[in-house]
The first five atom37 places (N, CA, C, CB, O) and aatype in JSON, in Angstrom:
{
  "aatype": [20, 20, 20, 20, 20, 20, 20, 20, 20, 20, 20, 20, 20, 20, 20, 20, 20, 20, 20, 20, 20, 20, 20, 20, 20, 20, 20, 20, 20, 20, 20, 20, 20, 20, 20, 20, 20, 20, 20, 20, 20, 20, 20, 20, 20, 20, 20, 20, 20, 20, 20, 20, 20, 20, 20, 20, 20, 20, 20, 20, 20, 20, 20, 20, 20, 20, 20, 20, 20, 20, 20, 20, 20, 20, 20, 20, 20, 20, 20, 20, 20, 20, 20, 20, 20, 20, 20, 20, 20, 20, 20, 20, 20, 20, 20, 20, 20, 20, 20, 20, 20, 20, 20, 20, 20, 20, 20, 20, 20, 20, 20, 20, 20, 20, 20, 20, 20, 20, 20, 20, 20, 20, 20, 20, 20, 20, 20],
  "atom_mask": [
    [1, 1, 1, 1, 1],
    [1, 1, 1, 1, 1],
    [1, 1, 1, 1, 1],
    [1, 1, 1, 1, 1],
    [1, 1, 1, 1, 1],
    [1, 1, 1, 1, 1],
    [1, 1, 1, 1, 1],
    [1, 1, 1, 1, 1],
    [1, 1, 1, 1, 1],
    [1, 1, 1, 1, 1],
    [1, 1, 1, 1, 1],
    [1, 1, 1, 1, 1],
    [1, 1, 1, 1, 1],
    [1, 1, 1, 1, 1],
    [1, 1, 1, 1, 1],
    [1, 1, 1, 1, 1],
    [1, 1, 1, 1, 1],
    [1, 1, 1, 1, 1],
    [1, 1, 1, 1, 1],
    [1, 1, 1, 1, 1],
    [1, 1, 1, 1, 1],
    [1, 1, 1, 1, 1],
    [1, 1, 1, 1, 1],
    [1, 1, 1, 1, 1],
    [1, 1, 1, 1, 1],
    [1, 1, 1, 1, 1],
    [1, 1, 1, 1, 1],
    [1, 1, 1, 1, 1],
    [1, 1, 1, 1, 1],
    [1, 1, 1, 1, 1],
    [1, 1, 1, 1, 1],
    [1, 1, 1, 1, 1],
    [1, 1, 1, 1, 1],
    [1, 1, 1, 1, 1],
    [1, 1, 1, 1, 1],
    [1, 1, 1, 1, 1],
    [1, 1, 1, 1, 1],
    [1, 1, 1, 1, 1],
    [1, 1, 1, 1, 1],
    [1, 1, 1, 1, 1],
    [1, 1, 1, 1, 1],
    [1, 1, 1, 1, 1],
    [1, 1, 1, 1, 1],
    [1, 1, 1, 1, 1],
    [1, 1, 1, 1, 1],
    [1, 1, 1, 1, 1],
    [1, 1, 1, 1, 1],
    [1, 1, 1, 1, 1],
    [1, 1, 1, 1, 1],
    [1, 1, 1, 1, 1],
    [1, 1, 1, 1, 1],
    [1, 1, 1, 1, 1],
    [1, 1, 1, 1, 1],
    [1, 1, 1, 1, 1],
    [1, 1, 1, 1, 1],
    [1, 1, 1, 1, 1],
    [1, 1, 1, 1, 1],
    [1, 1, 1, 1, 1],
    [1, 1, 1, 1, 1],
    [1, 1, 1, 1, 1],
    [1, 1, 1, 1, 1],
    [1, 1, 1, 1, 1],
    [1, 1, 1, 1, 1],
    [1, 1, 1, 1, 1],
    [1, 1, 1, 1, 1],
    [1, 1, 1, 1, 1],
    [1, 1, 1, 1, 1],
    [1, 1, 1, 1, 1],
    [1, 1, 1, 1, 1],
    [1, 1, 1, 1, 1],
    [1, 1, 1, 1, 1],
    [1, 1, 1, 1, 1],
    [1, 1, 1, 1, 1],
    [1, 1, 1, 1, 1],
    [1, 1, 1, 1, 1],
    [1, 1, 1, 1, 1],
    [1, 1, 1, 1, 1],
    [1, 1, 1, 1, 1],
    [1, 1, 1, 1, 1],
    [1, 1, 1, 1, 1],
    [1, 1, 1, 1, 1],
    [1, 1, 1, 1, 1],
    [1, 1, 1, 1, 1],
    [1, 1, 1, 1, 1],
    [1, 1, 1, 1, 1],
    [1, 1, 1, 1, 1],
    [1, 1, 1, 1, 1],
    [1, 1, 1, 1, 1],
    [1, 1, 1, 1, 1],
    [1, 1, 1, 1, 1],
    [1, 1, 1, 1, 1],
    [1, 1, 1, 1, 1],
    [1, 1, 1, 1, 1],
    [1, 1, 1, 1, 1],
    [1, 1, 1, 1, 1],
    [1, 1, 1, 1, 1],
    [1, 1, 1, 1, 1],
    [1, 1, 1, 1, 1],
    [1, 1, 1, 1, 1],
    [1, 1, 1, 1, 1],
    [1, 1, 1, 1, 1],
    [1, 1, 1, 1, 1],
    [1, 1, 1, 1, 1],
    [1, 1, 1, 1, 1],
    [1, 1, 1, 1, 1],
    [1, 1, 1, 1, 1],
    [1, 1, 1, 1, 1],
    [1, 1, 1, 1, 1],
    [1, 1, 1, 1, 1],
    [1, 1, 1, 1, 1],
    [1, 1, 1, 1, 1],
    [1, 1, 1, 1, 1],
    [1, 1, 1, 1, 1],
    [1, 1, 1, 1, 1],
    [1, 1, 1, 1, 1],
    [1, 1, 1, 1, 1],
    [1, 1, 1, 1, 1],
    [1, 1, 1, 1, 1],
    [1, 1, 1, 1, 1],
    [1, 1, 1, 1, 1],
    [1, 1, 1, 1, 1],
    [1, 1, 1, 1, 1],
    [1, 1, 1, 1, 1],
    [1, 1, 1, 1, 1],
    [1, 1, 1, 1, 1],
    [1, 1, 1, 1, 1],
    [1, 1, 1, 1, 1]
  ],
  "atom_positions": [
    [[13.63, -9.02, 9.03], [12.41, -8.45, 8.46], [12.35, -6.95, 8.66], [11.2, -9.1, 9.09], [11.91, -6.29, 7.71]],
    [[12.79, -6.24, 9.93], [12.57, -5.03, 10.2], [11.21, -4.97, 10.55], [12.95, -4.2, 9.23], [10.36, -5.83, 10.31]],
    [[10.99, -3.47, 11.36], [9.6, -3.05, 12.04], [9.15, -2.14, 10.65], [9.76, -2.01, 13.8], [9.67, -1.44, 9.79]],
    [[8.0, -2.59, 10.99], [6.65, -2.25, 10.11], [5.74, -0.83, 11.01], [5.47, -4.01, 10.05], [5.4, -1.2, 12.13]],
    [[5.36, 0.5, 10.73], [4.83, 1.04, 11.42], [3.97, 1.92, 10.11], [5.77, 1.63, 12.51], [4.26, 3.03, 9.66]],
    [[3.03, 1.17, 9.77], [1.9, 1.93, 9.07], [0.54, 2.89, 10.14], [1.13, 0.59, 8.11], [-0.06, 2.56, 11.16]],
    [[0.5, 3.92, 9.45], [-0.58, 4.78, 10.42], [-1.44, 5.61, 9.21], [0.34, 6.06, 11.71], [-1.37, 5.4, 8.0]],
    [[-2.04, 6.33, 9.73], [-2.77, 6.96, 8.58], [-4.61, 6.73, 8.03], [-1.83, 6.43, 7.45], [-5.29, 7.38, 7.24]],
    [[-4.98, 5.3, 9.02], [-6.11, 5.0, 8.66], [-7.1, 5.8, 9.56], [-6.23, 3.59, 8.68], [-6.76, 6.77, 10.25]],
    [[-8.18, 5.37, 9.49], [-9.34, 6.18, 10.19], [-10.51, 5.89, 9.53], [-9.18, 7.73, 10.21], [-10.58, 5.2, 8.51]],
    [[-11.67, 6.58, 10.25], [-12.93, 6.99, 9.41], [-13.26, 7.99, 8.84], [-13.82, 6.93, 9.88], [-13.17, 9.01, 9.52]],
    [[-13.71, 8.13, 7.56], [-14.27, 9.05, 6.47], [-14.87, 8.99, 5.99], [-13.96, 9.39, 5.76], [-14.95, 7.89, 5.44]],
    [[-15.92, 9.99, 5.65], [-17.02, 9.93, 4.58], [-16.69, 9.67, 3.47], [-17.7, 10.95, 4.39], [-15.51, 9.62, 3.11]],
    [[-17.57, 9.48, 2.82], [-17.35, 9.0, 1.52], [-16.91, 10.58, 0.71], [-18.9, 8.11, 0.9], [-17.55, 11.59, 1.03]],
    [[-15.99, 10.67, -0.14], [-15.91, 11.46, -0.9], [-14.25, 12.44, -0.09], [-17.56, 12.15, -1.04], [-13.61, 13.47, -0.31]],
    [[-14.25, 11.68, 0.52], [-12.86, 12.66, 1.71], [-11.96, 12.17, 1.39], [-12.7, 12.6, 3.46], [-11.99, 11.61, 0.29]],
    [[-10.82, 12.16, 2.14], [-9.65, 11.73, 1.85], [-8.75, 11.17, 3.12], [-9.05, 12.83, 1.16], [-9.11, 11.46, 4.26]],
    [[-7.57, 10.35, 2.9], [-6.75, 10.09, 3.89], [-5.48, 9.5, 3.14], [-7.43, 9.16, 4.95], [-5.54, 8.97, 2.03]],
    [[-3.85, 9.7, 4.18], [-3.1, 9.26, 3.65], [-2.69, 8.56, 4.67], [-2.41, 9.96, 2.99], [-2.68, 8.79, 5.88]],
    [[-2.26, 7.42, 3.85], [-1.66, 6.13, 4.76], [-0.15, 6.26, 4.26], [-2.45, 4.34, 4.36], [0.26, 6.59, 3.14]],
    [[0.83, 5.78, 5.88], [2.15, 5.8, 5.62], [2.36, 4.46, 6.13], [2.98, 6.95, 6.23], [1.61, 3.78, 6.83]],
    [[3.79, 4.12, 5.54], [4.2, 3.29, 5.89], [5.53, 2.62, 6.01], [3.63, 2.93, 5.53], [5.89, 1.71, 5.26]],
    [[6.43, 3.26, 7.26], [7.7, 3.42, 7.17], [8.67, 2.1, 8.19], [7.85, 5.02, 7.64], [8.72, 1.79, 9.38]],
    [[9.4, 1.59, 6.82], [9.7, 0.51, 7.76], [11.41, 0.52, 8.35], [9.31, -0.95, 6.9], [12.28, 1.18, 7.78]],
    [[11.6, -0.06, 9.19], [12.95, 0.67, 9.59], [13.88, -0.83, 10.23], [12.58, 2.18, 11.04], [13.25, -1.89, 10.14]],
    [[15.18, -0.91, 10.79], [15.9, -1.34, 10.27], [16.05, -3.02, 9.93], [16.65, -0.78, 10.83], [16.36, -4.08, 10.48]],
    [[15.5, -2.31, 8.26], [15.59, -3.83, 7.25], [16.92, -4.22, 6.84], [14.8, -3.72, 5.74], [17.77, -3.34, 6.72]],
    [[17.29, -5.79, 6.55], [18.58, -6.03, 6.93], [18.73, -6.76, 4.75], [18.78, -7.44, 8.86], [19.44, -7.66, 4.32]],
    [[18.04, -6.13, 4.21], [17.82, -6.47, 2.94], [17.42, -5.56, 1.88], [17.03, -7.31, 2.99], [16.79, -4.54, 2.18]],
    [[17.75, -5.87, 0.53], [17.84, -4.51, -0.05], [15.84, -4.57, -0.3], [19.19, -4.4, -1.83], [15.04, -5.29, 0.29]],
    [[15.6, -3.58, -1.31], [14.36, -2.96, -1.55], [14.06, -2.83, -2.99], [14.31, -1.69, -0.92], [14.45, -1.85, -3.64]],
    [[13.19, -4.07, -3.63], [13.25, -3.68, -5.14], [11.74, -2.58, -5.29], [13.18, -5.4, -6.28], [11.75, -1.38, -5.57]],
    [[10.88, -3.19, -5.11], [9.64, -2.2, -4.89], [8.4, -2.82, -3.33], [8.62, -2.28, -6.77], [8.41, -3.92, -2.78]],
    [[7.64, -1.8, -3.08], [6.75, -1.76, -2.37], [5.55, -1.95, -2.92], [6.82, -0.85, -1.79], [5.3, -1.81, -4.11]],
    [[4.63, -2.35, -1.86], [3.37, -2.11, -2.72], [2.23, -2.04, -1.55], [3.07, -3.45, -3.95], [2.57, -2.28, -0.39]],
    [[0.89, -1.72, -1.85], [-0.09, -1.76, -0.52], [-1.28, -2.37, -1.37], [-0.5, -0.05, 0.36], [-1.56, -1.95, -2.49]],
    [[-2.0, -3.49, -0.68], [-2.72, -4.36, -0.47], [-3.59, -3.92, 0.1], [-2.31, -5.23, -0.03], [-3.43, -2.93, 0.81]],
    [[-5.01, -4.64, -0.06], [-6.17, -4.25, 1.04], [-7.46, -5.59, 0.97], [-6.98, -2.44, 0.5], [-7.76, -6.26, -0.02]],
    [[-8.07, -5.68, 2.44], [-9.01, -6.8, 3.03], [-9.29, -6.34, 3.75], [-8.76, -7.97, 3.42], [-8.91, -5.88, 4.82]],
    [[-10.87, -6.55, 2.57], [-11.81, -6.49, 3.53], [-12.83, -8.03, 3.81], [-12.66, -5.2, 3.04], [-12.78, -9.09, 3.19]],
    [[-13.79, -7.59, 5.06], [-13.97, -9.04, 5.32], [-14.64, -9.94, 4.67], [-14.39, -9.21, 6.29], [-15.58, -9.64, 3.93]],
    [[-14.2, -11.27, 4.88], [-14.31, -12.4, 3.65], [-14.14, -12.32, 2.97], [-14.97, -12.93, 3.22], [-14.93, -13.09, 2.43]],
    [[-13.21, -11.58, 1.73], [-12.71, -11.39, 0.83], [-10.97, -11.51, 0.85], [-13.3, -10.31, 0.54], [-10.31, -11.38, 1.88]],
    [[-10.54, -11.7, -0.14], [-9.1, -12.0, -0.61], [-8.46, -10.48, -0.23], [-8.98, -12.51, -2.46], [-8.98, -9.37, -0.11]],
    [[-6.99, -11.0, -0.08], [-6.4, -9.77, 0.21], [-6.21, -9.19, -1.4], [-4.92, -9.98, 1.18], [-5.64, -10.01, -2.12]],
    [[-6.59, -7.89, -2.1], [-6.28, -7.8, -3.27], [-4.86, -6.12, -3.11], [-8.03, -7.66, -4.25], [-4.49, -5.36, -2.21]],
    [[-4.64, -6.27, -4.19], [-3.64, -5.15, -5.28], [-4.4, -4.23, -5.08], [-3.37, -5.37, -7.03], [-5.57, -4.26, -5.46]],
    [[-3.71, -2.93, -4.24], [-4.04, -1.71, -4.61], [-3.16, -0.86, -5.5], [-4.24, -1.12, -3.56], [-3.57, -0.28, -6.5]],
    [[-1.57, -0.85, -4.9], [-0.67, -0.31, -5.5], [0.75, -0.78, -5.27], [-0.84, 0.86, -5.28], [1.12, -1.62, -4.45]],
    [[1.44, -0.12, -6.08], [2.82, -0.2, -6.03], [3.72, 0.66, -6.74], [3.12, -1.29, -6.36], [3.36, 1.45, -7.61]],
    [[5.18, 0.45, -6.26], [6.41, 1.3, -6.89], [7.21, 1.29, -6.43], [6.45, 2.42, -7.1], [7.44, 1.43, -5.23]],
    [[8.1, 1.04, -7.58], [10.1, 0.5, -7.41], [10.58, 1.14, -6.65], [11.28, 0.68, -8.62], [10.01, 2.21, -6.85]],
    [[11.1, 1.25, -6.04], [11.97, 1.85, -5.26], [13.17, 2.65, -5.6], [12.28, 1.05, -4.62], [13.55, 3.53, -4.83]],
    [[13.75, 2.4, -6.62], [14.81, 3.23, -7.53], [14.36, 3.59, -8.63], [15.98, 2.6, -7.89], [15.33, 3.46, -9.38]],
    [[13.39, 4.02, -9.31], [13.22, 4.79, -10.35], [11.84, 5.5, -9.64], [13.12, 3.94, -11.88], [11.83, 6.72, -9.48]],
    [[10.63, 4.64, -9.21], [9.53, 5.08, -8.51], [8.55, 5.14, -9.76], [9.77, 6.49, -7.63], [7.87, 6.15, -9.96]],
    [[8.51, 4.08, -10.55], [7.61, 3.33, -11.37], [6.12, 3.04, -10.49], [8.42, 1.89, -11.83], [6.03, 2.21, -9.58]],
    [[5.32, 3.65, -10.83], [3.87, 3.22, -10.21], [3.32, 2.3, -10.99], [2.81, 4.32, -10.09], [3.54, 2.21, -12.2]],
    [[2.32, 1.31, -10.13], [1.12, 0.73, -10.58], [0.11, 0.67, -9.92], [1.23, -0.29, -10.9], [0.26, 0.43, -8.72]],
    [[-1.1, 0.83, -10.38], [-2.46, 0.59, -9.62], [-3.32, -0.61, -10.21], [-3.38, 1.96, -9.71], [-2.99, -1.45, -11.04]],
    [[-4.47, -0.46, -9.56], [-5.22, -1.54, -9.61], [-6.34, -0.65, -10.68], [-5.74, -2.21, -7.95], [-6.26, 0.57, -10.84]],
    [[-6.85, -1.07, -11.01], [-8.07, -0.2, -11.93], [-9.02, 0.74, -11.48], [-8.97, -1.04, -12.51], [-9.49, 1.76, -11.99]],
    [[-9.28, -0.11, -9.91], [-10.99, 0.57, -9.1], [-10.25, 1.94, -8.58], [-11.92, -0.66, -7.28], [-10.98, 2.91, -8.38]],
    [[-8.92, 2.08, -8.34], [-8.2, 3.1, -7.78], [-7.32, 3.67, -8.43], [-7.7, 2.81, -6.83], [-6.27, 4.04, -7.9]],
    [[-7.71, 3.9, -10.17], [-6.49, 5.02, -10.55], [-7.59, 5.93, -10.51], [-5.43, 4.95, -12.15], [-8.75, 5.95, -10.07]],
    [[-6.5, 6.94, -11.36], [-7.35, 8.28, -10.73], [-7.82, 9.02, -9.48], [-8.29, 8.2, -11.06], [-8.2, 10.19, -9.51]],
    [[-7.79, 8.61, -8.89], [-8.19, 8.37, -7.07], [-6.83, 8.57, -6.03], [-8.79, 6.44, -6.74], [-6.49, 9.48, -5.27]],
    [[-6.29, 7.33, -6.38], [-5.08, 6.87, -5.29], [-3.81, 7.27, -6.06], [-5.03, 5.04, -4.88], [-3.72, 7.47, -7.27]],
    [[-2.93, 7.35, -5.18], [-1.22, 8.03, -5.16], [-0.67, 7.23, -4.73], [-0.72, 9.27, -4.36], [-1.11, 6.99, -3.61]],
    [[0.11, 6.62, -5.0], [1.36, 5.83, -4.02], [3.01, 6.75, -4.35], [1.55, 3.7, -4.71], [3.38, 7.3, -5.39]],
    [[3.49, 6.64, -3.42], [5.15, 7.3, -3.17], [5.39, 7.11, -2.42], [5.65, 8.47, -3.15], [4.7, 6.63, -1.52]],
    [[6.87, 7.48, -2.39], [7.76, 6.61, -1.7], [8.84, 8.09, -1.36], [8.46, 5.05, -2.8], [9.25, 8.99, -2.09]],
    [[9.03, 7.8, 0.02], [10.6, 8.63, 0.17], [12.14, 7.79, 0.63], [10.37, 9.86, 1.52], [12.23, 7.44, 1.81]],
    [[13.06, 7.56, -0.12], [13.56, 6.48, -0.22], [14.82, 6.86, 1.16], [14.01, 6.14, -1.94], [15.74, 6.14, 1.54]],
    [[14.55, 7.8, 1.5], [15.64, 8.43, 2.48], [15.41, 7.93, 3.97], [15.55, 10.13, 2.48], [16.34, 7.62, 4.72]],
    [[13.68, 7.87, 4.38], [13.37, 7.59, 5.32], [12.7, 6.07, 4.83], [12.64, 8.72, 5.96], [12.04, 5.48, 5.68]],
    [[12.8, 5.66, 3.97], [12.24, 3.86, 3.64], [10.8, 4.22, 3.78], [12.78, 2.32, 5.01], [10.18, 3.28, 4.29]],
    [[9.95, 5.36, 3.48], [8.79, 4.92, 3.96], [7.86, 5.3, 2.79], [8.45, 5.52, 5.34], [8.24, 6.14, 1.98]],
    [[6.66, 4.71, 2.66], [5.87, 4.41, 1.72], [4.5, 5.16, 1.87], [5.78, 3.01, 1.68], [3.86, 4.88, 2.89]],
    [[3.82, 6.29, 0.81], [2.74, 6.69, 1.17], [1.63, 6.39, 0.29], [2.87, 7.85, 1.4], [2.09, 6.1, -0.81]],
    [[0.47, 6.34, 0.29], [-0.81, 6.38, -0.33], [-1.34, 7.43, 0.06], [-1.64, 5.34, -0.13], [-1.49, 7.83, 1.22]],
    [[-1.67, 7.93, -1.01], [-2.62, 9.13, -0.79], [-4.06, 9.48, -1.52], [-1.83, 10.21, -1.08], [-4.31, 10.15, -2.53]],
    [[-4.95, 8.75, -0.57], [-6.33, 8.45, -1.11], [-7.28, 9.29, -1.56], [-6.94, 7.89, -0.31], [-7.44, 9.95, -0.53]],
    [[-7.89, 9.67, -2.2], [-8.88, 10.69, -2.7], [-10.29, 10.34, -3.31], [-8.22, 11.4, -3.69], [-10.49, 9.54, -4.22]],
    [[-11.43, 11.24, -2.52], [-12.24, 10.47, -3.41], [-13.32, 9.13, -3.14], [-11.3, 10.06, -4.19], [-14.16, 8.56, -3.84]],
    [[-12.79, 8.96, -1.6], [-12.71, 7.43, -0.89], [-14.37, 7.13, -1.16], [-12.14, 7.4, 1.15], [-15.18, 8.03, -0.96]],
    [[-14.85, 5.66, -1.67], [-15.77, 5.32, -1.66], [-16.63, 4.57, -0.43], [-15.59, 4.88, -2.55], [-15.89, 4.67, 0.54]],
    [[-17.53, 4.06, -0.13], [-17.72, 2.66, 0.98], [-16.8, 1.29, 0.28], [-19.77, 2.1, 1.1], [-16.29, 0.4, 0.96]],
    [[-16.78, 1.34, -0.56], [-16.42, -0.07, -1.42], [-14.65, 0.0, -0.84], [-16.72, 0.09, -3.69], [-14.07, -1.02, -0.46]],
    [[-14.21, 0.91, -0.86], [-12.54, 1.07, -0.48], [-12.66, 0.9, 0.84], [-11.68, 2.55, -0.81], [-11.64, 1.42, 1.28]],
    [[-13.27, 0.48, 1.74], [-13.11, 0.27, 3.14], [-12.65, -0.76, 3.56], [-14.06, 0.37, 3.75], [-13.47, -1.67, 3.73]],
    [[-11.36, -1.01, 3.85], [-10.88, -2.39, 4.1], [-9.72, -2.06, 5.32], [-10.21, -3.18, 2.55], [-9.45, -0.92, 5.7]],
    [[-9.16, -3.18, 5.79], [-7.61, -3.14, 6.49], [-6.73, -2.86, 4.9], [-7.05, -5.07, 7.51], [-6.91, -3.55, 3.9]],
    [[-5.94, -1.9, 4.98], [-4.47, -1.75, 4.21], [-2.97, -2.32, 4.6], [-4.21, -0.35, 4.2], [-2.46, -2.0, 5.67]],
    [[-2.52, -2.92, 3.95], [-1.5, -3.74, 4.2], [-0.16, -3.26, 3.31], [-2.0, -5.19, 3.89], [-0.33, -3.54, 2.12]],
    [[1.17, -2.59, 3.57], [1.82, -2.31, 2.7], [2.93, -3.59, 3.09], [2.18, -0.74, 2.65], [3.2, -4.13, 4.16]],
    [[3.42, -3.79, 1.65], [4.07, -4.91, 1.82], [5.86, -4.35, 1.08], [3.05, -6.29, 0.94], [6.17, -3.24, 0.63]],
    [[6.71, -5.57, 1.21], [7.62, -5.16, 0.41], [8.4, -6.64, -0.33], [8.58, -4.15, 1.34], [8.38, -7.84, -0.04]],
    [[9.21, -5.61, -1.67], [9.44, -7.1, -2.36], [11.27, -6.53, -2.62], [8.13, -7.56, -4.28], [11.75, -5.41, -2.79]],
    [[11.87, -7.85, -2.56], [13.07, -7.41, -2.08], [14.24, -7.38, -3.68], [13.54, -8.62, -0.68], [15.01, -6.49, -4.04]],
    [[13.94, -8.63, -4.29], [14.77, -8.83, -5.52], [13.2, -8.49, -6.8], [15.7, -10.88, -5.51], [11.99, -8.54, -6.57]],
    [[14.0, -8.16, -8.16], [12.79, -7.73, -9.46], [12.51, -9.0, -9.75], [13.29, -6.82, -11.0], [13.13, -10.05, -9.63]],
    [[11.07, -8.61, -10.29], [10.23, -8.92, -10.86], [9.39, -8.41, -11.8], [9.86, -9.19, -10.27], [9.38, -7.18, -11.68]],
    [[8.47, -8.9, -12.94], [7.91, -8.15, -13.63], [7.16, -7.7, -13.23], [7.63, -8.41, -14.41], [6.68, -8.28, -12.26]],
    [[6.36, -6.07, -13.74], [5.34, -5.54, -13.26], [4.13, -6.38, -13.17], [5.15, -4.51, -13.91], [3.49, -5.99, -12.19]],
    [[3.52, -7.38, -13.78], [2.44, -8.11, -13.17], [2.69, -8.71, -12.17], [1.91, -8.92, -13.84], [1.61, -9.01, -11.68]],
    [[3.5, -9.08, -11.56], [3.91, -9.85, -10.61], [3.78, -8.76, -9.43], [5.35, -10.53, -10.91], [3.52, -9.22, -8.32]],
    [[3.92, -7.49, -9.52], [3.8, -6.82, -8.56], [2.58, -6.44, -7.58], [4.22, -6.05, -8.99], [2.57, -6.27, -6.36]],
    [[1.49, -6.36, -8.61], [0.05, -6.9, -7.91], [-0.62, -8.09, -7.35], [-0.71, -6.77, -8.59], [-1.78, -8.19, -6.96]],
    [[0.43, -9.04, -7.38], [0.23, -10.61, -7.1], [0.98, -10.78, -5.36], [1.28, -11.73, -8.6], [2.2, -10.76, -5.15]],
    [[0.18, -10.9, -4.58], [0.72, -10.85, -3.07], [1.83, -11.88, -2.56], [-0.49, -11.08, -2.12], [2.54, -11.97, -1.57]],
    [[1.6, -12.73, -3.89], [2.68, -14.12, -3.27], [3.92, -13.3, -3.35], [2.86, -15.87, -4.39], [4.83, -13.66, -2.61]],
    [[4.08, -12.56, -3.89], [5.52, -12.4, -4.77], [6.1, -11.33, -3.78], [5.38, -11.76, -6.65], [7.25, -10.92, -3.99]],
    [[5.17, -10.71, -2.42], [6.18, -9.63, -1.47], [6.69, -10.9, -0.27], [5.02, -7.89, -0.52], [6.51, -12.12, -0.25]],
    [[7.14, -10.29, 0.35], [8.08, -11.32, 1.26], [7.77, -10.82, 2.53], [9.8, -11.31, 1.0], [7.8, -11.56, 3.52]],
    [[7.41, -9.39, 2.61], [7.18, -9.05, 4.49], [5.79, -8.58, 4.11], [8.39, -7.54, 5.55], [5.21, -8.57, 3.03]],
    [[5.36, -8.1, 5.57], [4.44, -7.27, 5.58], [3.75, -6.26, 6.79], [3.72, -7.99, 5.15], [3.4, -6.85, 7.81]],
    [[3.57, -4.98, 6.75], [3.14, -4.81, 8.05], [2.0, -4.82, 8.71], [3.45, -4.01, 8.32], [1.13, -5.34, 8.02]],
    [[1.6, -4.46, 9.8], [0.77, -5.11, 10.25], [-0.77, -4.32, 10.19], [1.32, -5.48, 11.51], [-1.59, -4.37, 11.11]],
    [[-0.94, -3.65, 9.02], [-2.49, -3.31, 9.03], [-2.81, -1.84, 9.02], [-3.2, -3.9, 10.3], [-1.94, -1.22, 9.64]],
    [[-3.73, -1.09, 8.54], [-4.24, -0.17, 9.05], [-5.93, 0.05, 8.59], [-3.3, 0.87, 8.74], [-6.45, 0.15, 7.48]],
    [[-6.3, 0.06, 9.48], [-8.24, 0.09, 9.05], [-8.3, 1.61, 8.73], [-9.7, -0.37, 10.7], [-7.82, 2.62, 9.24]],
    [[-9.38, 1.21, 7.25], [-9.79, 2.46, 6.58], [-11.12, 2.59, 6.3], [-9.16, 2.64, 5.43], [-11.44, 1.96, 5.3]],
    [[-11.94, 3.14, 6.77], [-13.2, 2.78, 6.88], [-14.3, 4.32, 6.35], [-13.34, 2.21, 8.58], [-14.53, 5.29, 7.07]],
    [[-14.77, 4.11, 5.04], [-15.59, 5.0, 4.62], [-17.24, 4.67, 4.74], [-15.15, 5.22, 3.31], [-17.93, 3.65, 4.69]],
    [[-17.49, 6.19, 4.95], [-19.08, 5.94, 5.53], [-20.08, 6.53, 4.38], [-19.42, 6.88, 7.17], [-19.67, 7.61, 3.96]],
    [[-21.29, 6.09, 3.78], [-21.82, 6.72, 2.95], [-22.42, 7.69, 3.11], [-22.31, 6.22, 2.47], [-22.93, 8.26, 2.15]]
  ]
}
């Protein structure tokens, strides 16, 4: 599976910003794309973002284009979001995940379809 070391969360007002990383290190499997997830409580883990790993094809979720960044530096394996804009409604744990063989881009917002995951980072906006 490899270690998972996401950081980057915190508290923010509403309207601020934060970037979440998420660099995972030695994975014993290749890397088709990444993506980051988010739950909050009693709610489903949903699709925030994603992107391939060899071309660096993005996708977002709707409530977060315009807003959110996802990239990737493929040298150090590690994965960033870069939030803008942050509402109360975006306040959840962030979860970046990874998916190892392709799939179609809908499939990439669908959580069944990553295979690891690390272990969390709370992001918490204040109104």
């Amino acid at each position: 599976q490899g270690q998972f070391v996401e950081s980057g969360g915190g508290l923010v007002q509403a309207g601020g910003s934060l970037r979440l990383s998420c660099a995972v290190s030695g994975r014993t499997y290749s890397l088709y794309a990444m993506g980051w997830f988010r739950q909050a409580p009693g709610k489903e883990r949903e699709f925030v973002a994603a992107i391939t790993w060899s071309d660096g094809s993005t996708y977002y979720a709707d409530s977060v284009k315009g807003r959110f960044t996802v990239s990737r530096d493929n040298a150090k394996d590690t994965l960033y979001l870069q939030m803008n804009n942050l509402k109360p409604e975006d306040t959840a744990v962030y979860y970046c995940g990874t998916r190892s063989t392709v799939v179609g881009a809908s499939r990439l917002a669908v959580k069944e379809f990553y295979d690891y995951w690390g272990q969390g980072t709370q992001v918490t906006v204040s109104s």
